[in-house]
TITIKE-673437 format. One record per residue (C-alpha): x, y, z. Coordinates in pm, 1 decimal. Example, Ala and Ser with C-alpha at 12.3 -4.5 7.8 and 13.67 -1.06 7.14 Angstrom:
2
<<1230.0,-450.0,780.0>>;
<<1367.0,-106.0,714.0>>;
END
This chain:
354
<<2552.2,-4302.5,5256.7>>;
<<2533.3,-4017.2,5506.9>>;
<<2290.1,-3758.5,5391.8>>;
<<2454.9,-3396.0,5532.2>>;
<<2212.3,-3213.0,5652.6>>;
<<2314.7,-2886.3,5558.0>>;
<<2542.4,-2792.6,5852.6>>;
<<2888.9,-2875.7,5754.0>>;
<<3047.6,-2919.5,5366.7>>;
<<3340.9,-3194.3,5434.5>>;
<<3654.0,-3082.7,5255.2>>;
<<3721.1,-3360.5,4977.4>>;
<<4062.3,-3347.4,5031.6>>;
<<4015.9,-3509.9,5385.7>>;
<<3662.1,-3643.4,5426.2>>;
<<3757.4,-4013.2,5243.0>>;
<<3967.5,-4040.2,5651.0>>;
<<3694.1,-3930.3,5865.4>>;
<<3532.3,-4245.1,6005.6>>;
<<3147.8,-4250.3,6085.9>>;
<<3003.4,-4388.8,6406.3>>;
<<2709.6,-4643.4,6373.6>>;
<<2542.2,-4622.9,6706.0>>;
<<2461.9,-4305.5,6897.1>>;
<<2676.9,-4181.0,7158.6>>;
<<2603.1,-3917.9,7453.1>>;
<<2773.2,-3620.7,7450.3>>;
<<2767.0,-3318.8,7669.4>>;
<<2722.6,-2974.7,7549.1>>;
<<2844.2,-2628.7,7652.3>>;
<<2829.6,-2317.0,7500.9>>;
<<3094.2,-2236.8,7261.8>>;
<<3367.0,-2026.5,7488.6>>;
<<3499.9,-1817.7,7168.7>>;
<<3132.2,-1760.2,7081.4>>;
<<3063.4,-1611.1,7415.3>>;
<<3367.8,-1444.7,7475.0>>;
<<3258.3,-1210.9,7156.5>>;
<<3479.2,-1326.3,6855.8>>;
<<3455.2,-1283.5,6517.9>>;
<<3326.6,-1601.8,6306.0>>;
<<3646.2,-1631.3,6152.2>>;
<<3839.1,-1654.8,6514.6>>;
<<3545.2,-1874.3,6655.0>>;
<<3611.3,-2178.3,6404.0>>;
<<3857.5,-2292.1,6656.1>>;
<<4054.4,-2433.8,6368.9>>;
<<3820.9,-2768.1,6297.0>>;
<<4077.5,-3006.8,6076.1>>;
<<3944.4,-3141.3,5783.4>>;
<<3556.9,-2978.5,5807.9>>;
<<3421.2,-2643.7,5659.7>>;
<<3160.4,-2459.4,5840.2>>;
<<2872.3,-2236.7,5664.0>>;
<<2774.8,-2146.6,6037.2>>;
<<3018.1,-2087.0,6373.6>>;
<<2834.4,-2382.2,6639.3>>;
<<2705.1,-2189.7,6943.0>>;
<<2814.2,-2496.7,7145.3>>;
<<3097.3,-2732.5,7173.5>>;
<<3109.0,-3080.2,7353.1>>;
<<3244.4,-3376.0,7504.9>>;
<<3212.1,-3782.9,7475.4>>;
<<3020.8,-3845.3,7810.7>>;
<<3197.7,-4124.4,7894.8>>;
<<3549.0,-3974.1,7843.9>>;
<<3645.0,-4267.7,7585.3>>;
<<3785.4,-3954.1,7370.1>>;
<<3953.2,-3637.8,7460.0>>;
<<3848.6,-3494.9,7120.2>>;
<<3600.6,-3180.4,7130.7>>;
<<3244.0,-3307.7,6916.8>>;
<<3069.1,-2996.7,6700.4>>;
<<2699.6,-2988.2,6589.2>>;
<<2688.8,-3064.1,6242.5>>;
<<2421.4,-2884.6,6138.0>>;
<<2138.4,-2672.9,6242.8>>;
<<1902.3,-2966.0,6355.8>>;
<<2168.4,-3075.2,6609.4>>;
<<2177.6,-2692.9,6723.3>>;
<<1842.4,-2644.5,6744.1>>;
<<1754.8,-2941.0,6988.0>>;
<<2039.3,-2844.4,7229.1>>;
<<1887.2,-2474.4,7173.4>>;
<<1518.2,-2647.3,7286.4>>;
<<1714.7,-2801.4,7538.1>>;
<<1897.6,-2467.6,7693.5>>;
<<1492.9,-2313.3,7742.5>>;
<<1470.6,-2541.1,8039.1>>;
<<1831.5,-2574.7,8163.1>>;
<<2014.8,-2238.9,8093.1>>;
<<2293.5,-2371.8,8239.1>>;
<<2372.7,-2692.9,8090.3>>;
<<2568.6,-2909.8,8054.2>>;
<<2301.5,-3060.9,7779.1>>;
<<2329.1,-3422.5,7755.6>>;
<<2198.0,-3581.2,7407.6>>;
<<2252.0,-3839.9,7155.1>>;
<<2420.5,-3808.0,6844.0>>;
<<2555.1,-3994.0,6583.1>>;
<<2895.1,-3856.9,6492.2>>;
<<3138.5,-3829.4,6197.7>>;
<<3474.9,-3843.9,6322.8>>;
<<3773.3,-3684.5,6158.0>>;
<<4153.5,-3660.4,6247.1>>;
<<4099.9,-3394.3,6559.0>>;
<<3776.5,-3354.6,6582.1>>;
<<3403.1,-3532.4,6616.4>>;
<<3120.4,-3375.8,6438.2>>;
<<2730.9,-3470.7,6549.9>>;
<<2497.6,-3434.5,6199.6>>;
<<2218.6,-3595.6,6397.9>>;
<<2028.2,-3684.5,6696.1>>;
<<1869.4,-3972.7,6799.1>>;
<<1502.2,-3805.7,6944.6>>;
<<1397.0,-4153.8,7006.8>>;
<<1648.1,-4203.4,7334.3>>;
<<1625.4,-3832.1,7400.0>>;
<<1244.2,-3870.8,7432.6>>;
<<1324.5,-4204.6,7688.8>>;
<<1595.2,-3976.2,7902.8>>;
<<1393.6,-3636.8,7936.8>>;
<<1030.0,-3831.0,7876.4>>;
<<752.4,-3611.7,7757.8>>;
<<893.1,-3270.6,7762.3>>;
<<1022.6,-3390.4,7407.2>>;
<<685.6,-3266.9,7268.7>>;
<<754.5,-2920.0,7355.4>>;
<<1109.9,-2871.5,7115.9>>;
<<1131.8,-2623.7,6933.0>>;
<<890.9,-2511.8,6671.7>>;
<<1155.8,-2638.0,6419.6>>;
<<1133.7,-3036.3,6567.3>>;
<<797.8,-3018.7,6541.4>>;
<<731.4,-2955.3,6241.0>>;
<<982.8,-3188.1,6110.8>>;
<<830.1,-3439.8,6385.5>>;
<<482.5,-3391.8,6227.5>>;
<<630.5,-3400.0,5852.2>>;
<<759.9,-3741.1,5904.8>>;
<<475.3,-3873.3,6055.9>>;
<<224.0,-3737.5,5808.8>>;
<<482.5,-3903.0,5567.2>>;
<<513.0,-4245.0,5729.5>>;
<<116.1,-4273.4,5739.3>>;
<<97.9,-4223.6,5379.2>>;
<<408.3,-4507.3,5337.5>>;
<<193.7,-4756.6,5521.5>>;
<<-111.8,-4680.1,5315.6>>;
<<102.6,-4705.6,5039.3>>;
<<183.7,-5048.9,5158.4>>;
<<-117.5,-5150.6,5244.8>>;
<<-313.0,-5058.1,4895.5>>;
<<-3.8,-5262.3,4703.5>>;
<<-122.2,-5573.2,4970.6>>;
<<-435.3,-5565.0,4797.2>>;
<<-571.4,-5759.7,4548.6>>;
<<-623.4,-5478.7,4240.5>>;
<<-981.8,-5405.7,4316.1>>;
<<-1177.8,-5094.2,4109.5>>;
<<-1126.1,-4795.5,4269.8>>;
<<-1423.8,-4649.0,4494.8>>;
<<-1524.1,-4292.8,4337.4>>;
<<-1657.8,-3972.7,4456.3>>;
<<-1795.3,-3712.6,4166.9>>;
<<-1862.7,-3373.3,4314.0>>;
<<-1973.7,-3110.9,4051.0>>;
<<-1975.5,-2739.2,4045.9>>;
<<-2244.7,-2728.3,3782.6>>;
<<-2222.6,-2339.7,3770.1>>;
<<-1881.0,-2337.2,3652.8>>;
<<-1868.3,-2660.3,3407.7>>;
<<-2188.0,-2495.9,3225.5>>;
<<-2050.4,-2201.9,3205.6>>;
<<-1706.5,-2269.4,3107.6>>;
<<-1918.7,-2510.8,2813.6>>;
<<-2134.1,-2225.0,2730.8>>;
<<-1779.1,-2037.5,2669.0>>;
<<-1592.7,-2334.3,2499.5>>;
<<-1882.1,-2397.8,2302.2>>;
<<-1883.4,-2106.1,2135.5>>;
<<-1592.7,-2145.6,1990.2>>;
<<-1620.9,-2467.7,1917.0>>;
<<-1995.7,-2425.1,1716.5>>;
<<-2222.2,-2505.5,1998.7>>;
<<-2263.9,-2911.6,1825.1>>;
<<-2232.3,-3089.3,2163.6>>;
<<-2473.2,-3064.1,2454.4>>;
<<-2359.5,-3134.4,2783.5>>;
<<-2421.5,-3464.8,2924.3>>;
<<-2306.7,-3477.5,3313.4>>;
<<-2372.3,-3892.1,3280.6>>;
<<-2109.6,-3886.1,2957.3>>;
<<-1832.4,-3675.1,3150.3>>;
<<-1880.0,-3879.0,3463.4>>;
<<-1839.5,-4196.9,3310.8>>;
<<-1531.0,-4079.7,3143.0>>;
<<-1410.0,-4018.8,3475.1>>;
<<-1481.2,-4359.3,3591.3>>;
<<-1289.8,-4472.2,3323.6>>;
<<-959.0,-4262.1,3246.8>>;
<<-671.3,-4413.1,3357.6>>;
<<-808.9,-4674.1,3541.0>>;
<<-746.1,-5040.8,3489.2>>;
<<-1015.3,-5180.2,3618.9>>;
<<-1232.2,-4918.6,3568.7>>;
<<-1378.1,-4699.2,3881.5>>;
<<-1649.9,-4796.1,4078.3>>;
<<-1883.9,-4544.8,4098.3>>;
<<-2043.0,-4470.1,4475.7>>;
<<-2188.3,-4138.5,4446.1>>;
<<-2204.3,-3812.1,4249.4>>;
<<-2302.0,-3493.7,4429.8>>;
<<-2413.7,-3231.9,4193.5>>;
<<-2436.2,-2875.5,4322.8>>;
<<-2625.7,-2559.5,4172.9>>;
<<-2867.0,-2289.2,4246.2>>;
<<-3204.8,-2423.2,4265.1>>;
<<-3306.0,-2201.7,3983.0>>;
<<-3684.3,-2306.8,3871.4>>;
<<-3557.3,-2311.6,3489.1>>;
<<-3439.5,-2610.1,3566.0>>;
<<-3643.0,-2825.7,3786.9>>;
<<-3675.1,-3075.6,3560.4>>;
<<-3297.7,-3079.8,3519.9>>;
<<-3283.6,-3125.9,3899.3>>;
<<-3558.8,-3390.0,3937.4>>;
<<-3395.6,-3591.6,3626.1>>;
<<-3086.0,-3586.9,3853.3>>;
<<-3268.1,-3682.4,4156.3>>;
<<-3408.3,-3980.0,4005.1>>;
<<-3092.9,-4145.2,3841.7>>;
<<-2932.9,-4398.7,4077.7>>;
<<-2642.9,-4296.2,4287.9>>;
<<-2715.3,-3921.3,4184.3>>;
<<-2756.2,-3638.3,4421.8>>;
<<-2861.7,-3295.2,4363.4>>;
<<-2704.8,-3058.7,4596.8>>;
<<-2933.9,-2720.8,4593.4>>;
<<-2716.6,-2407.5,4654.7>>;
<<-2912.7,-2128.0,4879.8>>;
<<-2821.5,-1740.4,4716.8>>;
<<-2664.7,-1513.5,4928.9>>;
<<-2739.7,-1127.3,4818.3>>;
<<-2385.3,-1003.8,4772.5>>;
<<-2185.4,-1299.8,4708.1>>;
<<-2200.8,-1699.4,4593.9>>;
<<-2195.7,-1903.9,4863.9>>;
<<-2128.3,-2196.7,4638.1>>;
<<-1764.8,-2322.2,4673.3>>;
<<-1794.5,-2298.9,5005.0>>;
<<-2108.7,-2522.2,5055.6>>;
<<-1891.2,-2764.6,4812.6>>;
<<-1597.2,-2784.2,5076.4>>;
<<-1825.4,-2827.5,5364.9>>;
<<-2094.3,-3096.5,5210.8>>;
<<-1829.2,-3325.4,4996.1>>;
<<-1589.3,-3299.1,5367.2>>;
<<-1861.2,-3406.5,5558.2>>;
<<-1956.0,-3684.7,5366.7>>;
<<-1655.1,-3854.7,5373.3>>;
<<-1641.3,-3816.6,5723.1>>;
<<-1946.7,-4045.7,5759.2>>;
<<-1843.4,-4405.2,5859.6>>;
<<-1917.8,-4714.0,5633.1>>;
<<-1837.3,-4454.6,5302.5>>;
<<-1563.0,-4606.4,5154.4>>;
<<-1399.6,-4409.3,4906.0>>;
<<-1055.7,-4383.5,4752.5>>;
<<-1074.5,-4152.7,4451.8>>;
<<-1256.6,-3772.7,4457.7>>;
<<-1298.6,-3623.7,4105.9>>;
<<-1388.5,-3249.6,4117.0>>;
<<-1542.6,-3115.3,3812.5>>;
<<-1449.5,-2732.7,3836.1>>;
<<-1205.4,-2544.6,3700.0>>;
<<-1251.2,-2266.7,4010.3>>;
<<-897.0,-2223.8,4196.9>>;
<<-1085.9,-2181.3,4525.2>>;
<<-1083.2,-2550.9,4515.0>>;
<<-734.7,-2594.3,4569.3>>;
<<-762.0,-2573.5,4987.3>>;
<<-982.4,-2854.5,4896.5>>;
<<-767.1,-3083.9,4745.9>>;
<<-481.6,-2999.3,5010.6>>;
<<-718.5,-3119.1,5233.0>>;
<<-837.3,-3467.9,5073.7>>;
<<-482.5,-3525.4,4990.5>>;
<<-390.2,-3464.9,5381.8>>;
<<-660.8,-3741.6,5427.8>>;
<<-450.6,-3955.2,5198.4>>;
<<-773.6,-3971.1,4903.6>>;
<<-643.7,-3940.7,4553.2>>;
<<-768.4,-3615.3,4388.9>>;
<<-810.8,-3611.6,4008.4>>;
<<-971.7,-3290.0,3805.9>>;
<<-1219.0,-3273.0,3508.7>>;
<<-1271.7,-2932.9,3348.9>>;
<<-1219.9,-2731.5,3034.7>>;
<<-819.4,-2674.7,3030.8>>;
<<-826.6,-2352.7,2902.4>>;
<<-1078.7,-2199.8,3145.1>>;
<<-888.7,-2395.9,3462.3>>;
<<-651.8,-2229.7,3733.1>>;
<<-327.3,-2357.5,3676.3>>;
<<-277.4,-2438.8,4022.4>>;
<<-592.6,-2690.4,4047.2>>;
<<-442.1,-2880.4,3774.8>>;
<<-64.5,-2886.1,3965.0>>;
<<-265.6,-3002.8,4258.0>>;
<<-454.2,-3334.9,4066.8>>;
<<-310.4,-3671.5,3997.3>>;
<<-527.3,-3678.1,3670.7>>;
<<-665.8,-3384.2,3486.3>>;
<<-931.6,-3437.6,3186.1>>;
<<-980.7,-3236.4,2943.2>>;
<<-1382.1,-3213.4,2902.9>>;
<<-1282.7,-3010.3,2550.1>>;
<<-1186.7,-3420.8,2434.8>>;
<<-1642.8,-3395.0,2412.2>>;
<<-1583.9,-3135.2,2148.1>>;
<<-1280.5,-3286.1,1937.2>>;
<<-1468.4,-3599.7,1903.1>>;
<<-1824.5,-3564.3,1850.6>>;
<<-1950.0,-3917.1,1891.2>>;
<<-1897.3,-3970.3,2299.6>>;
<<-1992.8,-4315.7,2284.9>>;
<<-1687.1,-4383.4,2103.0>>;
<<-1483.6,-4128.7,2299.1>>;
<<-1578.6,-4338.2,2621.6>>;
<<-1512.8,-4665.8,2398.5>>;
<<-1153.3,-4493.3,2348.3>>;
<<-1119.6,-4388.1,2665.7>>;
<<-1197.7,-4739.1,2849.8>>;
<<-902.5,-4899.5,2555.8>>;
<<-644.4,-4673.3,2678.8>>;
<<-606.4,-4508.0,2384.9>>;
<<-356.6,-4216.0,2370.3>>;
<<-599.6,-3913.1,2432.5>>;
<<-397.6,-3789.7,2705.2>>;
<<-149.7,-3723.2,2508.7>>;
<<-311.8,-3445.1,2437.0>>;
<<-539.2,-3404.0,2686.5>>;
<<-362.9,-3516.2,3037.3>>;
<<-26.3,-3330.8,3010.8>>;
<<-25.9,-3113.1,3290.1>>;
<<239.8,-2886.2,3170.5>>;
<<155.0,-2804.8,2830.1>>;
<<-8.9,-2500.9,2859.4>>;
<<82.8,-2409.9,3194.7>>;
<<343.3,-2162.6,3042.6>>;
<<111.0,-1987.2,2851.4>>;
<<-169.9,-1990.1,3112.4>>;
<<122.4,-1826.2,3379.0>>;
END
């Protein structure tokens, strides 16, 4: 199959004759003489046989080793572009490159180009295409890395998942302080309880648990809060410094939980975010450009919509309050049971919420 790249729309009536070459030929561009000689985009078509243009080709070429006498289009605007990036540093032309070509009963057209022996002929000039190519260059490399970890994790025996926590303590209290209220205030909130249902939703084996960074204010109601967290293995207690004027803390967040997987040796394949705060969203961009698998716990109906698009998993934290007795919530949980069903469907409310 021949994906079109959205240059050309072959006319069914004639596009079960045209014939497509396998290998890469070179052909030699010019600019289009009815282009430059000012006609209209009906009188520029040049009368292509069997082919249907949604754009008039600024150039027109030839088979570089004469085997053909018949005139080769650019398919599409990729083609057009590199002979465009091409033309920057040879006005003149003729621009040599290689294409792979669809040939009908007049005419060839090129729908793509083969940058790998244009970056051998014109060496490393290649890198400065147009903006276009290099985006598309850097698209399909960011894509092929996360292919070969893809690859590479399915290789693997199925180990437990290594597992970041990193908690915005400010907003999960708060949002339970809110959801609480409606719900009759029964349940405290246990960070221990909602990390280990982390650990263990949707995860066969369960998680491994490496770390848990907890961040808040160091407010002195709460010392022994903080020192309780200090003390329990694996635990961290991030304090947050006030800034008069504004809260400094989703930005200490980002920078801390970045920075710590940046270290060397911290192997870690899973970040769960507790927050339902959509300035967190950059952040998951960014751990997903790092190929880590992001997954979100907060209260659904105090959560940006967006932060939930942006998560593999999303849990519910409400689950605490439907089911008072967490120890056999997390015994539910660890069986599989269907909670998410309820709790994980990321489009549910999403309507509502937009």
């Amino acid at each position: 199959m021949v994906v079109n790249c959205g240059g050309n729309v072959p006319d069914t009536a004639s596009s079960a004759q045209q014939r497509l070459e396998a290998k890469p030929v070179w052909v030699n561009f010019l600019p289009n003489p009815k282009i430059r000689e000012g006609k209209t985009e009906e009188e520029s078509s040049l009368g292509v046989i069997g082919v249907r243009s949604r754009f008039i080709s600024k150039f027109i070429g030839r088979l570089s080793d004469g085997s053909s006498s018949k005139v080769v289009f650019p398919g599409n605007l990729h083609v057009e572009n590199v002979i465009e990036s091409l033309k920057e540093s040879d006005p003149i032309g003729p621009w040599e490159v290689p294409v792979y070509l669809r040939e009908s009963a007049s005419v060839f057209t090129a729908y793509q180009v083969n940058l790998e022996m244009l970056k051998e002929k014109i060496g490393p000039t290649i890198t400065q295409l147009s903006p276009y190519l290099q985006e598309r260059q850097a698209r399909l490399e960011q894509e092929l890395d996360r292919l070969k970890s893809l690859v590479e994790r399915l290789a693997r025996p199925q180990l437990p998942e290594r597992m970041l926590a990193v908690i915005d303590y400010q907003n999960i209290a708060k949002s339970f302080r809110e959801i609480s209220k409606v719900n009759g205030g029964k349940t405290p909130l246990m960070i221990d309880e909602i990390v280990e249902a982390a650990r263990l939703w949707d995860a066969t084996p369960p998680r491994n648990l490496i770390k848990v960074l907890i961040f808040d204010f160091n407010d002195s109601n709460y010392l022994d809060l903080y020192r309780l967290w200090g003390n329990r293995q694996k635990f961290k207690f991030c304090p947050v410094q006030p800034v008069p004027g504004s809260n400094p803390t989703d930005k200490v967040i980002i920078e801390q939980t970045l920075a710590l997987l940046s270290k060397e040796g911290l192997e870690i394949e899973r970040v769960w975010l507790f927050s339902g705060d959509s300035d967190f969203v950059p952040l998951l961009d960014e751990l997903k450009r790092r190929h880590y698998r992001v997954s979100v716990a907060a209260f659904r109906r105090v959560t940006a919509v967006k932060l939930i698009a942006e998560a593999e998993h999303f849990l519910d934290l409400e689950i605490f309050f439907r089911l008072q007795d967490s120890q056999e919530l997390l015994r539910l949980i660890a069986e599989g049971c269907k909670l998410k069903v309820i709790t994980d469907d990321k489009h549910s409310s999403d309507s509502e919420k937009s």
